[in-house]
PLY file of the C-alpha trace (Angstrom):
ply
format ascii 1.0
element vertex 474
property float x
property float y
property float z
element edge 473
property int vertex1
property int vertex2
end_header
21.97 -26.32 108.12
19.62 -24.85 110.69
16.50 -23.33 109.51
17.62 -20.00 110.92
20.80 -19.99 108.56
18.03 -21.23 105.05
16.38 -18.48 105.95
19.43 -16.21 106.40
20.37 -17.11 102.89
17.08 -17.02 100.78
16.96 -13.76 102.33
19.96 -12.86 100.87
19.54 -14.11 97.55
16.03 -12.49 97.51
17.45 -8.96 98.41
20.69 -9.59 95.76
17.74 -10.34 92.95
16.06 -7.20 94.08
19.14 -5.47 93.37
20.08 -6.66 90.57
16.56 -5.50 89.06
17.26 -2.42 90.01
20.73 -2.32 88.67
20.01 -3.85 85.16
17.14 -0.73 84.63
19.87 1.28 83.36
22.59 0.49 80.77
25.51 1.82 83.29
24.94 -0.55 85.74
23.69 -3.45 84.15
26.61 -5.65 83.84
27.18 -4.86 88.12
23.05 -6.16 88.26
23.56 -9.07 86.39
27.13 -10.34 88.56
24.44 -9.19 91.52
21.60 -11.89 89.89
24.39 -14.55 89.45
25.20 -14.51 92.92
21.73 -14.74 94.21
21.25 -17.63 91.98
24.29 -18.94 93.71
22.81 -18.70 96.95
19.71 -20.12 96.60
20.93 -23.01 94.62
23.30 -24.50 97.20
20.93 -23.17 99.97
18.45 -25.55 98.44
20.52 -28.64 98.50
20.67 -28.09 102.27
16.86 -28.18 102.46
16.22 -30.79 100.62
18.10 -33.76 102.15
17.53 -35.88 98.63
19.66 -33.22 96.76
22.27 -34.56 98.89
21.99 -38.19 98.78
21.22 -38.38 102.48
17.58 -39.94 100.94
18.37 -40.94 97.86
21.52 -42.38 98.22
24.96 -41.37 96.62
23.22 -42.44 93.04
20.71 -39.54 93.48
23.44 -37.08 94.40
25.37 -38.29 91.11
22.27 -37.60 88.80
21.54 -34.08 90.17
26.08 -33.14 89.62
25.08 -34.54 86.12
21.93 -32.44 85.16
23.90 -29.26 86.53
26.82 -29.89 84.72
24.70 -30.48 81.81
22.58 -28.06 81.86
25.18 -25.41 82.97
27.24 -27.18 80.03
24.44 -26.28 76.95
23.71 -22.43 79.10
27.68 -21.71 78.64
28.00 -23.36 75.08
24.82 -21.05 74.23
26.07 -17.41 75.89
29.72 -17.78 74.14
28.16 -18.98 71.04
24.93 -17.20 69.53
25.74 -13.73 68.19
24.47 -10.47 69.03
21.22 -10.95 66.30
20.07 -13.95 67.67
19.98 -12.44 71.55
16.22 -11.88 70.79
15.86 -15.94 70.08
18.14 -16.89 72.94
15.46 -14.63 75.03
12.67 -16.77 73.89
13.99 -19.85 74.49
15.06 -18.78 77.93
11.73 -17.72 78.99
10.28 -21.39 77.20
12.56 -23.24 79.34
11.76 -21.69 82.41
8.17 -22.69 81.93
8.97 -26.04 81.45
10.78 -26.57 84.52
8.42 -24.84 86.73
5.59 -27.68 85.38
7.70 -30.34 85.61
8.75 -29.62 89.08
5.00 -29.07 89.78
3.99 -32.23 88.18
7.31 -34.22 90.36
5.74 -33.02 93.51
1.87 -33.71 92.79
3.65 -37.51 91.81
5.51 -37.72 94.71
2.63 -36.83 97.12
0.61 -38.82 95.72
3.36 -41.73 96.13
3.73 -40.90 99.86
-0.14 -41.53 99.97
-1.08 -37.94 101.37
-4.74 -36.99 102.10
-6.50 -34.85 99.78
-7.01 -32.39 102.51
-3.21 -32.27 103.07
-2.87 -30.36 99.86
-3.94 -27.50 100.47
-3.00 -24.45 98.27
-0.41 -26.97 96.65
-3.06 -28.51 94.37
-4.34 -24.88 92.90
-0.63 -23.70 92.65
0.06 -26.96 90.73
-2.41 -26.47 88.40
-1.75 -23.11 87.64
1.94 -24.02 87.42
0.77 -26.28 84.27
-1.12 -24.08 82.46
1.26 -21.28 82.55
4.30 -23.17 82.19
2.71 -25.23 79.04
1.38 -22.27 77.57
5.03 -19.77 78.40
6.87 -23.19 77.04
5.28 -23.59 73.68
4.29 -20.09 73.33
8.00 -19.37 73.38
8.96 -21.80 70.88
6.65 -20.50 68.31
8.22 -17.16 69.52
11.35 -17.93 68.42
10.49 -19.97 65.16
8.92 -16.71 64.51
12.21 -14.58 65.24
14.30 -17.05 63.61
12.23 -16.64 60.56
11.42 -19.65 59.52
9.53 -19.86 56.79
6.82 -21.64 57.98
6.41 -19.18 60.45
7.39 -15.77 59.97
3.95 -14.70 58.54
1.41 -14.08 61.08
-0.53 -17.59 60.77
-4.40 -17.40 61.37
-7.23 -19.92 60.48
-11.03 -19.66 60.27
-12.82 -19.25 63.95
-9.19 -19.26 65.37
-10.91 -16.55 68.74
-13.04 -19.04 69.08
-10.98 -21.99 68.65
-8.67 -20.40 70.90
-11.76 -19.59 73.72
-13.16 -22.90 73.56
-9.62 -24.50 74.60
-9.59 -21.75 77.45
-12.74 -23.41 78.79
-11.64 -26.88 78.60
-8.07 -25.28 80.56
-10.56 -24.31 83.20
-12.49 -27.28 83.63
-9.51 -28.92 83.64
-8.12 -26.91 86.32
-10.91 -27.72 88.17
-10.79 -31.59 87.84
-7.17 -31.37 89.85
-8.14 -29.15 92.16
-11.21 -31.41 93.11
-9.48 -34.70 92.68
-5.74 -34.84 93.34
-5.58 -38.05 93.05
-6.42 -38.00 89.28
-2.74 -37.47 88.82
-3.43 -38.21 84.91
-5.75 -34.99 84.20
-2.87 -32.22 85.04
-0.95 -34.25 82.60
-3.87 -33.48 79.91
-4.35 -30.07 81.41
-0.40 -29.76 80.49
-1.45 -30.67 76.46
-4.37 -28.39 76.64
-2.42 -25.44 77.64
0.43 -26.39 75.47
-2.08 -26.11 72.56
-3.53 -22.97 73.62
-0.08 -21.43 73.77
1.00 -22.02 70.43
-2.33 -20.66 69.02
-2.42 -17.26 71.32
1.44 -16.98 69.52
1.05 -17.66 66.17
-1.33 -15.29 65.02
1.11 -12.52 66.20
3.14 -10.50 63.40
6.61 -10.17 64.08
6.72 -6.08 64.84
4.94 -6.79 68.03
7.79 -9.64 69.02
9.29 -6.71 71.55
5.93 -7.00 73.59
5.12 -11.01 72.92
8.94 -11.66 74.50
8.27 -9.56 77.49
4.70 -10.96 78.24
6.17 -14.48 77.96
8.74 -13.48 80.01
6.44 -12.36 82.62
4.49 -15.95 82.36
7.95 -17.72 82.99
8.05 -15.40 86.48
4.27 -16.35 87.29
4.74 -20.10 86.59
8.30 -19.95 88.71
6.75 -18.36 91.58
3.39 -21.03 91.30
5.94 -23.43 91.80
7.33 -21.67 94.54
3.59 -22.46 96.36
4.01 -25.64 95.02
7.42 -27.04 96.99
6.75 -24.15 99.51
10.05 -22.61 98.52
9.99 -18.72 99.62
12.90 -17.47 97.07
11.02 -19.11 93.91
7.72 -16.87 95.17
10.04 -13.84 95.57
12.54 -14.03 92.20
8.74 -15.24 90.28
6.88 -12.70 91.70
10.01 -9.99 90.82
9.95 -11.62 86.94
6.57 -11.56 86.16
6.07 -8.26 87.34
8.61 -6.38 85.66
8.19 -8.49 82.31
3.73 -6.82 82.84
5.35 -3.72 83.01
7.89 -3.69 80.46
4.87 -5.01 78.55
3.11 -2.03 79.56
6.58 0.08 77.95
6.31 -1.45 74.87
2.60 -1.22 74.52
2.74 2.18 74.98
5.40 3.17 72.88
3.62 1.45 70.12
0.13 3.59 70.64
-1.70 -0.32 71.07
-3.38 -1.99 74.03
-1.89 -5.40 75.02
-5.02 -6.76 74.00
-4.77 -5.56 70.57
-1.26 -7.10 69.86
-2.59 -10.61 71.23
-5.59 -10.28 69.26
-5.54 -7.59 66.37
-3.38 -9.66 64.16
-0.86 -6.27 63.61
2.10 -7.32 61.74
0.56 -9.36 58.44
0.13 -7.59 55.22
-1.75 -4.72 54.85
-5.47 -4.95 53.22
-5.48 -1.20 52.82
-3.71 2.17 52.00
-1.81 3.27 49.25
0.52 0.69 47.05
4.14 1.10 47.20
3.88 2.22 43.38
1.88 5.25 45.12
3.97 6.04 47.17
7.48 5.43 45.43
6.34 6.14 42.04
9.35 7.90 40.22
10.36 10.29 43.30
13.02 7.73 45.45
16.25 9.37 45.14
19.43 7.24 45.56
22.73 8.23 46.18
26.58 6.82 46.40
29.02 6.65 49.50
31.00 9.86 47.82
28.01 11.93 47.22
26.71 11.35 50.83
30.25 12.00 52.36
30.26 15.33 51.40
26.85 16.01 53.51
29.09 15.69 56.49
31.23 18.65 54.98
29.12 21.21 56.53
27.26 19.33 59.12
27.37 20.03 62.52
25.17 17.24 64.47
24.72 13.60 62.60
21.88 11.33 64.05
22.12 7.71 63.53
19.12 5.83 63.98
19.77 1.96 64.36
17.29 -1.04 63.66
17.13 -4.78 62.67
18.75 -4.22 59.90
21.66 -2.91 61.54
21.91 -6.27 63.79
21.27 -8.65 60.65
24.38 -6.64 58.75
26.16 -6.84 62.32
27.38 -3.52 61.84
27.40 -2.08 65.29
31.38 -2.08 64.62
31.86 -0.09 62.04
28.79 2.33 62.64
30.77 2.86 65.70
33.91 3.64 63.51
31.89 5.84 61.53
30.78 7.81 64.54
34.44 8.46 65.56
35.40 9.43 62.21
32.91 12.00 62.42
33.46 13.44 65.81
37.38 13.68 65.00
35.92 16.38 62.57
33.86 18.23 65.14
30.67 17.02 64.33
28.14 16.07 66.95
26.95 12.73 67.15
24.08 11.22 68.53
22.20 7.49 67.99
18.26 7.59 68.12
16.98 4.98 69.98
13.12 3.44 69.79
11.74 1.65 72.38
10.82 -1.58 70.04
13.21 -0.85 67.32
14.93 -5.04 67.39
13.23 -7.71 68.27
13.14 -6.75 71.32
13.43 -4.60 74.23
16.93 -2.97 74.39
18.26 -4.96 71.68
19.66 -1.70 69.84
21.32 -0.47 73.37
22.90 -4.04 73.54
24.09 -4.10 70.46
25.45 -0.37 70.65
27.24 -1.26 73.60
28.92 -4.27 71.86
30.49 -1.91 70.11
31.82 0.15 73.56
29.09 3.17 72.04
28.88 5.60 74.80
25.90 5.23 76.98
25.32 8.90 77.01
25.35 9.20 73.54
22.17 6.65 73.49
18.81 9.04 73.29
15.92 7.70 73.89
12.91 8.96 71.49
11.34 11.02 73.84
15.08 13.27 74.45
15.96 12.92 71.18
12.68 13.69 68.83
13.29 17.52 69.84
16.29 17.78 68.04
15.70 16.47 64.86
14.87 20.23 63.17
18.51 21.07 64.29
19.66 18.27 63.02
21.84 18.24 59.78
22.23 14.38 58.59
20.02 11.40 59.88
21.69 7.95 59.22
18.72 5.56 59.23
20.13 2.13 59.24
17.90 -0.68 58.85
14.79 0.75 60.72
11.16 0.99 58.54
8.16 1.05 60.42
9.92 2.72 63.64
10.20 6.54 61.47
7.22 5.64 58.88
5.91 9.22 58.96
1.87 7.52 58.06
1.73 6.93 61.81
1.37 11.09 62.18
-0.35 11.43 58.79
-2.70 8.39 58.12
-5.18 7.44 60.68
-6.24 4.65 58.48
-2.59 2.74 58.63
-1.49 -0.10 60.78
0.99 2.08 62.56
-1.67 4.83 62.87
-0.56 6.83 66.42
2.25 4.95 66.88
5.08 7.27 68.38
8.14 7.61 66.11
11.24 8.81 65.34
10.96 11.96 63.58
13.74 11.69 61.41
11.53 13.04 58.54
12.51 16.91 60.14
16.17 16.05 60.16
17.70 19.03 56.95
18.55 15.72 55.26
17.81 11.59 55.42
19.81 9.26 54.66
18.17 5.76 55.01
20.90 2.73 54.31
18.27 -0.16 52.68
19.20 -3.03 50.70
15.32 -2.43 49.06
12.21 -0.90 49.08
10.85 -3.93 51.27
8.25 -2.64 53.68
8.82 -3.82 57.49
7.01 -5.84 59.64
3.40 -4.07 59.43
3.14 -4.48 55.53
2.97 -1.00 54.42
5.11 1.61 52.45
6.77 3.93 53.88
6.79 8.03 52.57
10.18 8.88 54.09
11.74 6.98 51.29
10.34 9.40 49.08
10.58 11.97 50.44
12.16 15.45 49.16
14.74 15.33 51.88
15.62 11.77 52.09
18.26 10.08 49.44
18.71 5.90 49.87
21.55 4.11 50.01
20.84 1.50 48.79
23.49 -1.38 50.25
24.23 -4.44 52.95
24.46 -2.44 56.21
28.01 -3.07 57.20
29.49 -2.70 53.98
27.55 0.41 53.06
28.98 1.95 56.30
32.49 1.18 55.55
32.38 2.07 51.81
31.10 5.57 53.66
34.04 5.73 56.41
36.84 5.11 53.11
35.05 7.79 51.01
34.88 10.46 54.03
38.73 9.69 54.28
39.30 9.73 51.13
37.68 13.61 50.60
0 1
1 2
2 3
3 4
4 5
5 6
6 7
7 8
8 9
9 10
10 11
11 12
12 13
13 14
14 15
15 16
16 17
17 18
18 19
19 20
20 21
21 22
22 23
23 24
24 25
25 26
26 27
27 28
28 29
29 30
30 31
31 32
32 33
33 34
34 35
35 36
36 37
37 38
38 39
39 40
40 41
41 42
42 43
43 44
44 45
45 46
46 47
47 48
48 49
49 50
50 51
51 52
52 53
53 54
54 55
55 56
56 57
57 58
58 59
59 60
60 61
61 62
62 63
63 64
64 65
65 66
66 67
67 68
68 69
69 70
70 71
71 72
72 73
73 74
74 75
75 76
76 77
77 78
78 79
79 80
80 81
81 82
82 83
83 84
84 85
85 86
86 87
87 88
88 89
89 90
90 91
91 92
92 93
93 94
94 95
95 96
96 97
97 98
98 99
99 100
100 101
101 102
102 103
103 104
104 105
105 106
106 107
107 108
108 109
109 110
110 111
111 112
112 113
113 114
114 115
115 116
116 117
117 118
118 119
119 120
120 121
121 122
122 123
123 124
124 125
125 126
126 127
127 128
128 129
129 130
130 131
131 132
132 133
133 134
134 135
135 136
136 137
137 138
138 139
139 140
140 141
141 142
142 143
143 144
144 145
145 146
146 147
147 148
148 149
149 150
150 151
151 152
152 153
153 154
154 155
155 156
156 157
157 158
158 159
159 160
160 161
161 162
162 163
163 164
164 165
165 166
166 167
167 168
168 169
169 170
170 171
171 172
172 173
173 174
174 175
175 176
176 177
177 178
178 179
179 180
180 181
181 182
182 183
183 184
184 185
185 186
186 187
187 188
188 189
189 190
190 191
191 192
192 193
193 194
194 195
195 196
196 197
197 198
198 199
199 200
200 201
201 202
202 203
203 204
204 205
205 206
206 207
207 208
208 209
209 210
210 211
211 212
212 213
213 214
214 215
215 216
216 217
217 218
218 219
219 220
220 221
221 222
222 223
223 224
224 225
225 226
226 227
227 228
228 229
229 230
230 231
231 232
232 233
233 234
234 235
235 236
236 237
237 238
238 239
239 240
240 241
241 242
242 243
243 244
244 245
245 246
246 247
247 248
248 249
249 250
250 251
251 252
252 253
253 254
254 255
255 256
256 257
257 258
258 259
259 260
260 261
261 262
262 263
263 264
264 265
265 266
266 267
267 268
268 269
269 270
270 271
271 272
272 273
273 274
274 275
275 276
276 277
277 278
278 279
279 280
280 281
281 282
282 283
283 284
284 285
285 286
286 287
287 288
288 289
289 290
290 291
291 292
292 293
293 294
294 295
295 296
296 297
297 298
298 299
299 300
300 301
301 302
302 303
303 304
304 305
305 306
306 307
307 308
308 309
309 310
310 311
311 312
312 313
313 314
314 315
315 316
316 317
317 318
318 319
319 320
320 321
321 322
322 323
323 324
324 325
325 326
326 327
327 328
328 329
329 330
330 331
331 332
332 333
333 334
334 335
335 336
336 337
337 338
338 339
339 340
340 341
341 342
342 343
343 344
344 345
345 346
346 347
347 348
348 349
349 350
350 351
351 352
352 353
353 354
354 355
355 356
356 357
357 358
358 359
359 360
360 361
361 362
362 363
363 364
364 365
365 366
366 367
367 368
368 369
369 370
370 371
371 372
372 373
373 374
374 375
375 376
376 377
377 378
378 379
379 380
380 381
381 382
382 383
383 384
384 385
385 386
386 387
387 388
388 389
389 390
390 391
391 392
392 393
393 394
394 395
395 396
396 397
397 398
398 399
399 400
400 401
401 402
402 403
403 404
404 405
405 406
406 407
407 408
408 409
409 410
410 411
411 412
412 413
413 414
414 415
415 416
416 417
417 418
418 419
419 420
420 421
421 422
422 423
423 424
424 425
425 426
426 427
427 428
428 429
429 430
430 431
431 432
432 433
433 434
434 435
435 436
436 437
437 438
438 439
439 440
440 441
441 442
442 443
443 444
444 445
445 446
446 447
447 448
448 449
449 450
450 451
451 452
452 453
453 454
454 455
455 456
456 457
457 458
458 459
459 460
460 461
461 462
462 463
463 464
464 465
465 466
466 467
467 468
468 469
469 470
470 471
471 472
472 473
């Protein structure tokens, strides 16, 4: 293939991924963006066996041709197994392994060609910008790779790790290892030949990774996901440099930008700075505030699937606001089914959706639309926050820290400034809990309490359907 046609079709690819950004921004169209993705993967797959002869054998001999069929099959094998298997809750996970995996190619490729180079006997001054983009390609890949597997150990919940984990002088720990990455950094980019110090420079920054994640509660997993997810874009288009490969720059470049500003999204719709979820430590127990006793103490107000069915008697717009607990229960289904129970009687019905209410971003709109929810009826806190005095019934299901009123009311709390839904204004609450457990920043929350609010105290799913068969039923 002339270089005329390669460059034909990583231009084509490159505008396809462009689309298909654009096209996955919005619910509607994000299926179309994704088919648009595929096929620009496509593209620049087979373009890149015509551009590098060994991917066809015509170097390496039919054997070499063999083991690349194998590691695509493979690999395209466990990806398939993976999509058809994990379930809606574990999307979040699959996420974070994703973005790990992507990090470790992009050093191992980096780390191949440094090898091979230096195999071929090339001249240090033949590198070039290869050497820096190799380096950085280790140090972001290590750190995106391990990072993200403490990422999802955390979202997974194992025990070991679902509490933010912290240890004496950890910023400095953590600092220290940054300056050793540097020097290291330095030591390949001054002596190529050292093949053997990018390797260590790999272990550094796999270190460092798992000690920036660790430290880092689980509420602020929505912005932790898309920052890694940016670092698996940076390290893809390093590599790029690296093999001198324009659509790796261009689909990096496109990755790690959009995961900075999704980052940006989140970080915003939490009231934080980026620096303070890498640093601040949000998401461990609260040191301060008022006990749950204090805050729960004889007014909590529970209630039964017949009493709250005959709210919807008189109602005339029903809010449902979905969160974690809602996937966990994997009751997308049959809050669906209790939505179209309740519009065959007139009533309007709307879901309230917060930017980093999941694991992470757009996990509620996913899981919604599972469940073929209308996209329209999906309003996002800013459109529907408004509406919440005129609203009769709010169905909170499984969120905590996403309508904990102390973010208006206490500047003192964890979640102090943190925009929410205001649910709390709704003429009456109903939040569907299996406890009084606090969420992921360690602190009560008043809305349980609160004169308006009655809980329902019940496994998601099944508290939903015992609802549907006693609206029926009256």
């Amino acid at each position: 293939m002339s270089s005329a046609w390669l460059n034909l079709a990583y231009l084509t690819a490159s505008m396809l991924f462009i689309m298909a950004f654009k096209l996955m921004a919005r619910p509607r169209t994000a299926v179309q963006g994704n088919l648009y993705g595929a096929i620009g993967m496509a593209i620049a797959i087979v373009a890149a066996f015509y551009e590098y002869p060994v991917l066809l054998g015509r170097e390496a001999g039919v054997g070499g041709t063999v083991r690349i069929l194998l590691a695509l099959l493979l690999g395209g094998g466990i990806g398939g197994v993976l999509a058809i298997r994990a379930p809606m809750t574990s999307m979040p996970q699959m996420v974070a392994l994703l973005n790990g995996f992507g990090g470790a190619a992009s050093l191992l490729v980096a780390g191949a060609e440094l090898q091979a180079a230096l195999k071929h006997g090339a001249h240090p001054e033949a590198y070039g910008q290869m050497i820096l983009a190799t380096a950085a390609t280790g140090v972001i890949g290590a750190i995106t790779f391990w990072g993200s597997l403490a990422a999802f150990a955390k979202l997974q919940e194992y025990e070991q790790f679902k509490k933010p984990w912290s240890f004496p002088a950890q910023h400095v720990i953590n600092a220290g290892l940054a300056v050793v990455v540097l020097l290291l950094t330095w030591w390949v980019a001054a002596v190529p030949s050292a093949w053997y110090v990018y390797w260590l420079l790999v272990i550094v920054a796999s270190a460092l990774g798992v000690l920036l994640t660790m430290p880092i509660g689980g509420a602020d997993m929505p912005v932790v996901i898309c920052l890694l997810n940016s670092y698996s874009g940076i390290a893809a288009a390093a590599s790029g440099f690296v093999i001198d490969n324009n659509v790796l720059v261009i689909a990096g470049s496109l990755v790690g930008a959009s995961g900075i500003i999704l980052c940006q999204i989140m970080c915003k719709a939490m009231n934080r700075s980026l620096t303070n979820v890498l640093f601040g430590g949000f998401g461990g127990t609260a040191t301060s505030g008022p006990s749950a006793d204090d805050v729960y103490g004889g007014k909590v107000k529970s209630a039964g699937p017949e009493e709250i069915a005959m709210l919807f008697d008189t109602a005339r717009r029903v809010v449902i606001v979905p969160g974690y607990g809602l996937a966990v229960a994997q009751a997308q289904h049959s809050v669906r089914d209790l939505a179209n129970l309740l519009q065959s009687k007139g009533i309007e019905v709307l879901y309230a959706i917060h930017p980093v209410a999941g694991r992470m971003p757009g996990h509620m709109n996913v899981l919604l639309a599972e469940a073929n929810v209308p996209y329209d009826l999906m309003r996002e806190m800013d459109d529907i926050n408004p509406m919440f005095p005129e609203t009769d019934v709010a169905i909170v299901l499984g969120a905590n820290d996403v309508v904990n009123p102390m973010a208006r009311t206490d500047p003192k709390s964890p979640i102090a400034g943190m925009p929410i839904l205001n649910v709390d204004q709704a003429r009456t609450v109903v939040v569907v809990k299996r406890s009084l457990s606090p969420g992921f920043a360690g602190i009560p929350n008043p809305l349980f309490a609160a004169d308006n609010t009655l809980m329902y105290f019940a496994d998601g799913k099944k508290a939903v359907l015992d609802l549907v068969a006693a609206i029926k039923a009256g």
